[in-house]
C-alpha positions as CSV (number, residue, x, y, z in Angstrom):
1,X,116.5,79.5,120.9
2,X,116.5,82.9,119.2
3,X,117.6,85.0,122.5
4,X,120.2,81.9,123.7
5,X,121.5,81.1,120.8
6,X,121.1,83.2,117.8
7,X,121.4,86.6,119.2
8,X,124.3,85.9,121.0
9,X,125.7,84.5,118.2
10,X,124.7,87.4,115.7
11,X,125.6,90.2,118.8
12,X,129.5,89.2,117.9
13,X,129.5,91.1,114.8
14,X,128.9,94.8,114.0
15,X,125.1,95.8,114.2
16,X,124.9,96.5,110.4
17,X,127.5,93.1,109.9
18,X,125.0,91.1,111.8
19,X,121.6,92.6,109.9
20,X,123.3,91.9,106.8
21,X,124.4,88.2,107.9
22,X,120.5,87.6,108.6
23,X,119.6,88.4,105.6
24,X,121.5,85.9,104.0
25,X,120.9,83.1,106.2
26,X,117.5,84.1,106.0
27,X,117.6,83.6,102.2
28,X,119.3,79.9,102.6
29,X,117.7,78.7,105.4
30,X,114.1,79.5,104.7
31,X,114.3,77.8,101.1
32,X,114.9,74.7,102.3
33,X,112.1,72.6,101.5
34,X,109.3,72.8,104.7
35,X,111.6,75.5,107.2
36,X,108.6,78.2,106.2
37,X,106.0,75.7,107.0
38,X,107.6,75.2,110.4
39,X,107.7,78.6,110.9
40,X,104.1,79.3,110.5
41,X,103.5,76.5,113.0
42,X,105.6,78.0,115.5
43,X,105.1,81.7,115.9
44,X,101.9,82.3,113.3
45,X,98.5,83.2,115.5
46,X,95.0,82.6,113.8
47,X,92.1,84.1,115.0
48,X,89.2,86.4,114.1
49,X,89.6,88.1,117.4
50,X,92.8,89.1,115.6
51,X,91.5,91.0,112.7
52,X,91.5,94.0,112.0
53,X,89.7,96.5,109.5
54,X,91.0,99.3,108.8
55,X,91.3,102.3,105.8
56,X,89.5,99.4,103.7
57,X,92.3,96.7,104.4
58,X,91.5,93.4,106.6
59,X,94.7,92.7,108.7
60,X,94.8,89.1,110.0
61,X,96.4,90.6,113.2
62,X,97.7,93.8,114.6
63,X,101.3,93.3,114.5
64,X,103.2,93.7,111.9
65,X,107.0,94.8,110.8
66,X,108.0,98.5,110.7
67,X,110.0,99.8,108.3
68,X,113.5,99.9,108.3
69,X,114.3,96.3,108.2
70,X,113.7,95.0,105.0
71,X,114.2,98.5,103.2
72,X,114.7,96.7,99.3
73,X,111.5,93.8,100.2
74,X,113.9,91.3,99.6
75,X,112.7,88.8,102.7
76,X,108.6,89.6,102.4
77,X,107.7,85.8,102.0
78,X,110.2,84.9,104.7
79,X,109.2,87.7,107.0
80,X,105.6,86.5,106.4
81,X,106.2,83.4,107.7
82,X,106.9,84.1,111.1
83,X,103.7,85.2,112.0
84,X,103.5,89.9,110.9
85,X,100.1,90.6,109.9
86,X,101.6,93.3,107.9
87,X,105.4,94.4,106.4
88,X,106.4,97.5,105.6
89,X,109.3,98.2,103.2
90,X,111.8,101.6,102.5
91,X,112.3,103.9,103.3
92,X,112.5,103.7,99.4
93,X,113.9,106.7,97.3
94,X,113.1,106.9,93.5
95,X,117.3,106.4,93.3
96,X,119.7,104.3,94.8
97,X,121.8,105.7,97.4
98,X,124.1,104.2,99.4
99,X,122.9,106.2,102.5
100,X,125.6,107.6,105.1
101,X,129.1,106.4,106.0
102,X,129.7,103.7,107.7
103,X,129.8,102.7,111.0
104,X,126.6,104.0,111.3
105,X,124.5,101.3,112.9
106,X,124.8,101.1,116.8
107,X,123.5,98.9,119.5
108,X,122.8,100.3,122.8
109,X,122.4,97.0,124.9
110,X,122.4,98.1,128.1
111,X,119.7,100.4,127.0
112,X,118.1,97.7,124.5
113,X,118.0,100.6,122.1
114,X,119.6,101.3,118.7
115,X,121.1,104.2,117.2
116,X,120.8,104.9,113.3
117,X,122.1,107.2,110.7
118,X,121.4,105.0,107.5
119,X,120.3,108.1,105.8
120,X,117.8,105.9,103.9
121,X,120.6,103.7,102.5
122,X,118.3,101.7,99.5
123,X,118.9,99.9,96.1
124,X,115.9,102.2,94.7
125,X,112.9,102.3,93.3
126,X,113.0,99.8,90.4
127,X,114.6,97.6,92.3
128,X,111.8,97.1,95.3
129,X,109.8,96.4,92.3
130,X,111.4,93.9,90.6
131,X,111.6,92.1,94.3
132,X,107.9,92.5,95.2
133,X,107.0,91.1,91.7
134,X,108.7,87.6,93.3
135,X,106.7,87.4,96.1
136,X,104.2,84.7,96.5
137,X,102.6,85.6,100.2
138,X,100.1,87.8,100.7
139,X,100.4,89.8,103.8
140,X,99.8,93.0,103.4
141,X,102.8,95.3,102.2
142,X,103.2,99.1,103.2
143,X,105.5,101.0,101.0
144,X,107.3,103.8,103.1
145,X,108.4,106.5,100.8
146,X,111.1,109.3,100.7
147,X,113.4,111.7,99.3
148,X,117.1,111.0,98.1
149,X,119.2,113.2,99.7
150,X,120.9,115.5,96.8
151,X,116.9,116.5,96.1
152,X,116.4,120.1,97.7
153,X,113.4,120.3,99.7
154,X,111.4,122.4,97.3
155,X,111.5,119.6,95.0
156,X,110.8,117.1,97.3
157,X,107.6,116.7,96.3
158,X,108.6,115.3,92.9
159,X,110.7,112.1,94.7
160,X,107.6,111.2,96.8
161,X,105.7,111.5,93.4
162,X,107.9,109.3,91.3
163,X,107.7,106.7,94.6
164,X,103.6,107.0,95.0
165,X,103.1,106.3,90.9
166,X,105.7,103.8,90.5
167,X,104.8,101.5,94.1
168,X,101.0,102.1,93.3
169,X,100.3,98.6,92.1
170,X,102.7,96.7,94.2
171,X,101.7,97.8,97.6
172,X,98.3,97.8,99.7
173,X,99.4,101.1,101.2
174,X,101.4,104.6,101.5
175,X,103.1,105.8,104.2
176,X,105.2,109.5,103.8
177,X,108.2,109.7,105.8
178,X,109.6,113.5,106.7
179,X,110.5,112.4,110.1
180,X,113.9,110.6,109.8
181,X,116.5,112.7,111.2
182,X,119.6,111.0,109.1
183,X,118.6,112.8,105.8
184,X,120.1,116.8,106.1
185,X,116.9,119.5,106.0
186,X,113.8,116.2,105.4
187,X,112.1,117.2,109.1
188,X,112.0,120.8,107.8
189,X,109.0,118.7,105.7
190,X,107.3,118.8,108.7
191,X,106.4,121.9,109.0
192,X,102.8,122.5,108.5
193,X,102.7,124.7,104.9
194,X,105.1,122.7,103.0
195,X,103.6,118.7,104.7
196,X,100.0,120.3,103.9
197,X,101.5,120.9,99.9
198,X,103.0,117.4,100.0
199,X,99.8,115.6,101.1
200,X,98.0,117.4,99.4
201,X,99.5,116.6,96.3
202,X,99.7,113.1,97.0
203,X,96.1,113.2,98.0
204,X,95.1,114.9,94.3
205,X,97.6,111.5,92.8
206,X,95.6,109.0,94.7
207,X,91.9,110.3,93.5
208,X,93.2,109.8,89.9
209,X,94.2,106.0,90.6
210,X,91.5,103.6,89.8
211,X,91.2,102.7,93.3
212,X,92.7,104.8,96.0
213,X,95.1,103.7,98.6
214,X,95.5,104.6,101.9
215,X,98.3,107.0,102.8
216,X,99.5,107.6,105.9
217,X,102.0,110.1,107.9
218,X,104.9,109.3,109.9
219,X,106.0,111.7,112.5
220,X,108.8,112.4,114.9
221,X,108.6,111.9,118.5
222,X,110.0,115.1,119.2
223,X,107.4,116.7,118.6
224,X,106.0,119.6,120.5
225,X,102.4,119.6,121.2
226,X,101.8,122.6,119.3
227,X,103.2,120.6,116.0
228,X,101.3,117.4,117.1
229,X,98.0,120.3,116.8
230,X,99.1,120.8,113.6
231,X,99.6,117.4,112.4
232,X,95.8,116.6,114.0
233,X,94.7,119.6,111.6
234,X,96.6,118.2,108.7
235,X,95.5,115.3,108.9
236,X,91.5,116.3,108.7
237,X,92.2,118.8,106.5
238,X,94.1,116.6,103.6
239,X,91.7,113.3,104.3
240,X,95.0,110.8,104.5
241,X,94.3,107.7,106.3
242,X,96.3,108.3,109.6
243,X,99.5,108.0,111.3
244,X,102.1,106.5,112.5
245,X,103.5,107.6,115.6
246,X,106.3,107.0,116.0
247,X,109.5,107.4,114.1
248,X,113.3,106.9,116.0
249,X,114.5,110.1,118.6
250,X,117.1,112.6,118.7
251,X,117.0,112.8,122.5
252,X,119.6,111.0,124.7
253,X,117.6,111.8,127.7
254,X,117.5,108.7,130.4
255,X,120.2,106.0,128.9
256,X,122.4,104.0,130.5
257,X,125.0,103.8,128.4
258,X,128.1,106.1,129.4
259,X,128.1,109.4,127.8
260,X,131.5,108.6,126.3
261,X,130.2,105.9,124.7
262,X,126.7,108.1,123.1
263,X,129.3,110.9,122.3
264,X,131.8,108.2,120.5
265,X,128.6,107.0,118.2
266,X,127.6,110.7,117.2
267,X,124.1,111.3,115.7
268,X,121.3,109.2,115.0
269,X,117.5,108.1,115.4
270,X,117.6,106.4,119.0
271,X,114.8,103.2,118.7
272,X,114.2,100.6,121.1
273,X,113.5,100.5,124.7
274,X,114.4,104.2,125.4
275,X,111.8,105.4,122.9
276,X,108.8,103.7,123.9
277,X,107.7,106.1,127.1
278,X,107.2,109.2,124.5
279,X,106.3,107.2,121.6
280,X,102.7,106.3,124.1
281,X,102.2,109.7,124.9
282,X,102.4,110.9,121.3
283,X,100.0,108.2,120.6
284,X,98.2,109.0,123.8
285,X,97.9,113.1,122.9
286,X,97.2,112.6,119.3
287,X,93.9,110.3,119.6
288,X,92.6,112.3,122.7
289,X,92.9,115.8,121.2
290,X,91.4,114.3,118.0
291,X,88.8,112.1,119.6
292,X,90.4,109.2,117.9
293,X,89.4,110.9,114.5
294,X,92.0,108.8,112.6
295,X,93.6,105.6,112.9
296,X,97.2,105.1,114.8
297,X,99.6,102.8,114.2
298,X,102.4,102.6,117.3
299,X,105.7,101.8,116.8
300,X,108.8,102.4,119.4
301,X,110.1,101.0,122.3
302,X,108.3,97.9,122.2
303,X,110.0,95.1,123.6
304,X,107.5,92.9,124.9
305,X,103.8,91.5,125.1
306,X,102.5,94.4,127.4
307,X,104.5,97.7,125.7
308,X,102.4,96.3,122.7
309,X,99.2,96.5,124.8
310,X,99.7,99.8,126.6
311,X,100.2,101.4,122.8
312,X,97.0,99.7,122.2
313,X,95.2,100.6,125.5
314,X,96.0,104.3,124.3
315,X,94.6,104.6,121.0
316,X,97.0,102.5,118.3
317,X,94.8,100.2,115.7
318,X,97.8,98.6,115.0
319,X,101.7,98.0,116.4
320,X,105.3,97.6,114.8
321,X,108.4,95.8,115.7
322,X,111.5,97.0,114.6
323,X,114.2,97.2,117.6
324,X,111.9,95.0,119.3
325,X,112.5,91.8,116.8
326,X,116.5,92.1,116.8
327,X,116.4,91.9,120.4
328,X,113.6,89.5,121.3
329,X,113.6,87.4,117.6
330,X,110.1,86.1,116.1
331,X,108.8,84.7,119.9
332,X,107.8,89.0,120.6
333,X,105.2,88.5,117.5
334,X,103.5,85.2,119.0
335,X,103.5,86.8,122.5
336,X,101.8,89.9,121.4
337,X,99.0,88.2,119.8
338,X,98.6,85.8,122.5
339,X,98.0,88.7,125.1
340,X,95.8,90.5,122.5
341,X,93.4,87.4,122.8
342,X,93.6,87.5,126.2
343,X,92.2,90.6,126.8
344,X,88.5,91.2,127.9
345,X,88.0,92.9,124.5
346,X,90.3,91.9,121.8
């Protein structure tokens, strides 16, 4: 139903028109009295061949919701429903922002890809807040965490700060985002001194909790393998939790859409399809070099049951939709699972 009639339907309007649209039919739709139940029914998968433990959190399955989507946690208990074994919100900023002109979304379908430059458009802080307070599932939340864009980098460390303290009791777990390429100067956070100073600061925040939280990183794809070293060595040498691997591309390398059209649209993150060959081989380089040291959660370029599986094969714990859900709708989460189960080892 999704792919014959929905998509089609929402693929008439603008990509940021039709994400917006969702969200409010979302909102109608899945208060009507029983439409969540019938959700579960349809795309939720039970199992304890499902499970997974990891960083001290039991996920009911491996698939869950990258961030990106539901930036201000406005749909959680909806989102739920359909079957994620986890949700990650943000990128949040401790200030609204309205993020980068528009247009600014793009779809790619030739390529099933999208191109972004949101520049981590969010309502804020106090806002993701007030909506997690609402929420009555509980599937595990990840709060994604950044910078607003008039903070200079060497005060960065302040934003995620003010984030980390302020989501601490709402969400199950961290994850630090210096890998968009939509905010001006944030990947420079990637270098190794200044990400070692950030996590490392986080790190000291987290002991001084009464419980710690996990916090992982999110990197780039575009990566060299000399940085990927690094981030193997900053990630033993601060203790976070792991990674996730991997944010949206810069490269245009390999698409079918005509150049005009990539030149019309202009810069962006590239997600979707496109993304998911060097998203595996980060994932791939990172838990061989490390001899799987820390977990991996994969995200990019999965469109279907067996891109899930491959990420998996190559040393991901866990996957994320993101592209993957606007083109393929709910059914990609029920399929994943299913093939998970079928494996020899699940």
């Amino acid at each position: 139903m999704y792919k014959s009639i929905i998509r089609p339907l929402l693929f008439q309007l603008s990509a940021e028109k039709a994400h917006h649209f969702t969200f409010t039919l979302a909102k109608f739709f899945f208060n009507i009295p029983g439409v969540k139940s019938i959700n579960r029914s349809l795309f939720q998968v039970k199992s304890p061949k499902l499970e997974r433990e990891l960083f001290g959190l039991k996920f009911p399955n491996p698939v869950g919701l990258a961030a990106g989507f539901d930036k201000d946690a406005k749909l959680i208990d909806e989102l739920a429903s359909l079957g994620f074994g986890f949700i990650e919100i943000g990128t949040i900023t401790p200030k609204a922002q309205p993020g980068n002109p528009k247009p600014r979304l793009f779809r790619l379908q030739d390529d099933s890809g999208i191109i972004n430059r949101m520049g981590f458009n969010n309502q804020g802080i106090e806002s993701a807040i007030k909506n997690l307070k609402k929420r009555k599932s509980k599937v595990i939340i990840g709060g994604n965490i950044g910078k607003n864009k008039v903070t200079p980098n060497e005060e960065a460390f302040n934003d995620y700060e003010k984030c980390f303290l302020q989501l601490y009791p709402y969400v199950d777990y961290f994850v630090v985002n210096v890998s968009s390429p939509n905010t001006p100067g944030l990947r420079e956070l990637q270098e190794k001194e200044p990400l070692m100073q950030l996590l490392n600061h986080l790190m000291q925040l987290n002991e001084q909790q009464e419980k710690t939280k996990p916090i992982l990183l999110k990197i780039a794809p575009d990566l060299t393998n000399q940085q990927l070293d690094d981030i193997i060595e900053i990630v033993r040498e601060t203790k976070i939790d792991g990674v996730i691997a991997t944010n949206t591309t810069i490269s245009r390398d390999g698409l079918k859409a005509p150049e005009s059209t990539i030149k019309e649209i202009g810069n962006g993150g590239l997600s979707g399809k496109p993304l998911g060959k060097r998203s595996t081989e980060v994932i791939r380089y990172l838990n061989e070099k490390s001899n799987a040291a820390f977990p991996i959660i994969g995200v990019g370029g999965i469109m279907s049951a067996a891109d899930a599986l491959e990420k998996l094969e190559v040393g991901a714990s866990l996957v994320q939709l993101y592209s993957g859900f606007i083109y393929e709708g709910p059914a990609l989460i029920k399929s994943i699972n299913r093939a998970i189960l079928k494996r020899p080892i699940a």
